[in-house]
N, C-alpha and C positions, 0 to 999 in steps of 0.2 A: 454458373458453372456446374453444380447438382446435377439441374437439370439436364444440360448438355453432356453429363457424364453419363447418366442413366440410359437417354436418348440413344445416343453414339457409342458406348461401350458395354451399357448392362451394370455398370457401380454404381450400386445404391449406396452414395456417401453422403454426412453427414457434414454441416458446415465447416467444422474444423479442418476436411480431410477438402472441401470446397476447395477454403482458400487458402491450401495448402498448391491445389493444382493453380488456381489462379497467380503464385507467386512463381512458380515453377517455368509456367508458359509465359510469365514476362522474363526469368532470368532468360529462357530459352531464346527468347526474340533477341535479347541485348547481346549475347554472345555470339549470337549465329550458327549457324551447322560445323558439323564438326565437335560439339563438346557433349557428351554426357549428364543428362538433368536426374538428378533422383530425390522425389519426397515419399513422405510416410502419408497415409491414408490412413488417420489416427481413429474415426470413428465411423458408423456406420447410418443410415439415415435411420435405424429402428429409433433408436429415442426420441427421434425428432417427428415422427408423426402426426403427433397435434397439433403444432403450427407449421415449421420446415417443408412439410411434405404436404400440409392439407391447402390446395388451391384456394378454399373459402378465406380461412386465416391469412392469407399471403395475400390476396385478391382485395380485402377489408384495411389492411396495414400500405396499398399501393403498390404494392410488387406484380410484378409480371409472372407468369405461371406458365411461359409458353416455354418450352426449349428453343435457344438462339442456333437459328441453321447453320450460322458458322462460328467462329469465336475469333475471327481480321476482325 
């Protein structure tokens, strides 16, 4: 989701503020249109540079590093 935030929007967030969106866009799916979703974007991805954001680190642990084209 980072990823796809950065990609798609220009927010450079940080894990917490991650799966903050990741929870947001499943309440969003289960309610359907029509309702209002609001989370906090609690941190930023500065801290997270040395591993969070650095493709080698992420790439070595099995993580993907690509941005997902859509998020269905």
């Amino acid at each position: 989701m980072s990823r796809w935030l950065m990609a798609n929007d220009g927010l450079f967030v940080g894990s917490s503020a991650s799966i903050n969106c990741v929870a947001a866009l499943s309440i969003a799916r289960f309610l359907g249109p029509g309702h209002t979703i609001v989370t906090i974007l609690a941190d930023s991805g500065q801290r997270h540079l040395t591993k969070f954001w650095n493709d080698a680190a992420m790439t070595d642990l099995g993580h993907s590093v690509v941005a997902p084209g859509s998020l269905d």
